[in-house]
C-alpha positions in Angstrom: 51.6 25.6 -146.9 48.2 25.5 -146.5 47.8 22.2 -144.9 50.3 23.7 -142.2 48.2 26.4 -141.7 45.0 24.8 -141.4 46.5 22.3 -139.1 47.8 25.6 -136.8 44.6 26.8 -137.1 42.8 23.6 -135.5 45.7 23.5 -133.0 45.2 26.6 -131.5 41.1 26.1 -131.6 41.8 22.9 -129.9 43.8 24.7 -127.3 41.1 27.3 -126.8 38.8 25.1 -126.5 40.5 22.8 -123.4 41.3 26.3 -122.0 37.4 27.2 -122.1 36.3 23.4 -120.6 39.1 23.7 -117.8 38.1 27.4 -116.9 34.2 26.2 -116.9 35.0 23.2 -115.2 37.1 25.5 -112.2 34.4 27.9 -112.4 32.0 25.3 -111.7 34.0 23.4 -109.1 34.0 27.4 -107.3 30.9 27.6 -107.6 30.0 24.2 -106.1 33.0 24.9 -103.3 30.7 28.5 -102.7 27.6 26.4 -102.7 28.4 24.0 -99.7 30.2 26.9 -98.2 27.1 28.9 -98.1 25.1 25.8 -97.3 27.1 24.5 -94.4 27.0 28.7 -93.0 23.4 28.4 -93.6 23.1 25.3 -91.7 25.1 26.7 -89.0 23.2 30.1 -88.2 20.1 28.1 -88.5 21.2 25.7 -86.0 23.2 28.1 -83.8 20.4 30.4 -82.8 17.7 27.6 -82.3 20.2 26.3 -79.2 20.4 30.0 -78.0 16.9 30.4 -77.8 16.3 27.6 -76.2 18.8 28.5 -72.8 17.8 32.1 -73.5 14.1 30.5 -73.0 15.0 28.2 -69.5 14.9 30.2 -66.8 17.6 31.0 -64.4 15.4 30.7 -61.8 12.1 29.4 -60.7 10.9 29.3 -57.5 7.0 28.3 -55.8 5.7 29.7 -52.7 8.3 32.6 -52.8 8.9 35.6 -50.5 11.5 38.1 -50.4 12.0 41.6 -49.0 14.0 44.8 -50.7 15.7 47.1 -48.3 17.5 50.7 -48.6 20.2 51.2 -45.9 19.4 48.1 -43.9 15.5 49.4 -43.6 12.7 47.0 -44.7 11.0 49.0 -47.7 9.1 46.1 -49.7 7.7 42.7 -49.1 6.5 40.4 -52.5 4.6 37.2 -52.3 4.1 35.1 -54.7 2.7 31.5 -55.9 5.7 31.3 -58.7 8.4 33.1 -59.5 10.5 33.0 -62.8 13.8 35.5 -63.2 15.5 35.3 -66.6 19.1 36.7 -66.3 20.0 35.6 -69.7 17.7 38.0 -71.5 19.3 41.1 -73.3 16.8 42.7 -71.2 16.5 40.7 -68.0 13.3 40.4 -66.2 11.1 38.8 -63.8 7.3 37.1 -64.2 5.5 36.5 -61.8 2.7 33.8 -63.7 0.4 33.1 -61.2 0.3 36.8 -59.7 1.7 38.5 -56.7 1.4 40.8 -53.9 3.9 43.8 -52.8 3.5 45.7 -50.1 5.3 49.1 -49.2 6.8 50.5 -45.7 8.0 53.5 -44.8 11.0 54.2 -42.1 9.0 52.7 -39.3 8.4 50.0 -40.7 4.9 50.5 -41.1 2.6 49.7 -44.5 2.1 52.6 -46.6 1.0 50.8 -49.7 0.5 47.4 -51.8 0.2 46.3 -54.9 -1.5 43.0 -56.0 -2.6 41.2 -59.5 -3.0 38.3 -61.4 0.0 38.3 -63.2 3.1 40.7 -62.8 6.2 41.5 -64.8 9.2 43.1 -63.1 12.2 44.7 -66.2 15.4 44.5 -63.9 17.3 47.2 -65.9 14.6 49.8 -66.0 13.3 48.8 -62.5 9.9 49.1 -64.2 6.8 46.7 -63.0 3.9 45.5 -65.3 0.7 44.0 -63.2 -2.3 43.3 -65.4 -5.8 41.4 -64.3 -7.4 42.3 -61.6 -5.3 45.0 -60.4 -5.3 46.5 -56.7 -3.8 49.1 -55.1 -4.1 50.4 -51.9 -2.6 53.4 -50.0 -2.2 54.3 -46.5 -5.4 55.8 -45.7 -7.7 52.6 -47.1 -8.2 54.4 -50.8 -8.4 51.7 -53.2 -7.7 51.7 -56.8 -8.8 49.0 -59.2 -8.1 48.1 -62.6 -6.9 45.5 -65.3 -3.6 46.7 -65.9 -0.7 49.2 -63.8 2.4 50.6 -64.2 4.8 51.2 -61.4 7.8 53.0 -62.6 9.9 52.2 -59.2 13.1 54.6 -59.4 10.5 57.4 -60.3 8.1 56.7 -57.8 5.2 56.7 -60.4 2.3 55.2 -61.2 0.3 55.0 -64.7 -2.5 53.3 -66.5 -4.3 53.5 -69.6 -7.2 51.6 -68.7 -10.7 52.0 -67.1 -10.0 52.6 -63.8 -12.1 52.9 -60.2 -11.0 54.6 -57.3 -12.9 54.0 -54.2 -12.8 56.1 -51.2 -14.3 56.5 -48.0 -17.1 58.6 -49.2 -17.4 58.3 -52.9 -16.3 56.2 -56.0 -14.6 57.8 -59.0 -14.4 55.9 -62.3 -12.4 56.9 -65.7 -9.9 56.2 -68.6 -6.3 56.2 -67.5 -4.5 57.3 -64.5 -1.4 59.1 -63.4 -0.4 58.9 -59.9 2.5 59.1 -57.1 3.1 55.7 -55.9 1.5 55.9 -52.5 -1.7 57.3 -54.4 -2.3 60.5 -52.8 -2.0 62.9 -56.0 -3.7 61.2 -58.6 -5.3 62.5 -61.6 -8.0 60.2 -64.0 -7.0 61.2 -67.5 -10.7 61.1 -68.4 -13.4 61.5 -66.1 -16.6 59.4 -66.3 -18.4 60.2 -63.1 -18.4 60.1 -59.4 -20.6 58.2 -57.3 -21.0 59.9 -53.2 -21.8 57.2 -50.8 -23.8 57.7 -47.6 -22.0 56.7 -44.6 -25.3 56.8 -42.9 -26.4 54.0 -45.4 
């Protein structure tokens, strides 16, 4: 009797113990199964963006020498120039650069120039219909006043213009400089944020 019972004893050990090994040995086969898994998903999203960056990077377009004209209601309101052009459409937030700078100028009905814009490099954000022009900024208005800076923003849909840098106005008779500037398009209400001083020049001179 008790060799019977020591011999069920070790029987049902021995079957505990090949029910431990084979439930280690799936969870280890699992875990290796989750390893790859995560591995090869690993491998994929690292791979995956990589190639959409790169299209996202190409551009849809890039042009030299380039020169278009925007109209409203078959009337000729702006004309850009410019050494390069490069438009990226596949951007979550399209835009346009303009690399080697540009030049916009503005007309009104008749056709005639009321304003331009010119810089050493320019950004255009298609969806906000926002421009970006930074070094060597110029802008001119109808009536020869001439603003200058190193970098202008031209908020297009609401006919604005901003800065938040040093800025010089010149004008017939005098020569304003200051910090920041807010201003209609066409600059003929502007207001220098702050002030530095005002030089009068003699026409005499």
């Amino acid at each position: 009797m008790k060799q019977q019972k020591y011999n069920s004893v070790n029987t049902t050990a021995f079957k505990i113990k090949i029910l431990i090994k084979s439930s280690i040995a799936a969870l280890s086969l699992g875990a290796a199964m989750l390893l790859l898994s995560c591995q090869s998903k690993v491998e994929v999203e690292a791979n995956l963006p990589s190639k959409l960056i790169e299209q996202e990077e190409l551009p849809t377009v890039d042009a030299t020498d380039f020169e278009t004209t925007f109209t409203d209601s078959g009337i000729v309101r702006y004309r850009l120039t410019t050494p390069r052009l490069l438009e990226y459409e596949n951007k979550k937030a399209p835009y346009t650069e303009f690399p080697d700078g540009f030049h916009i100028v503005e007309f009104d009905k008749n056709e005639k120039i009321i304003s331009g814009i010119s810089a050493n490099y320019g950004k255009r954000f298609t969806n906000q219909k926002k421009w970006l022009a930074i070094g060597n900024v110029v802008a001119v208005n109808a009536d020869g006043d001439t603003l200058k800076t190193e970098k202008l923003t031209w908020l297009r849909k609401e006919k604005r213009i901003f800065s938040d840098k040093y800025v010089r106005i010149i004008r017939s008779d005098q020569i304003i400089t200051g910090i920041g500037l807010e201003s209609d398009e066409n600059l003929k209400n502007w207001k220098i944020l702050q002030p530095k001083g005002t030089l009068y020049v003699n026409d005499e001179k």
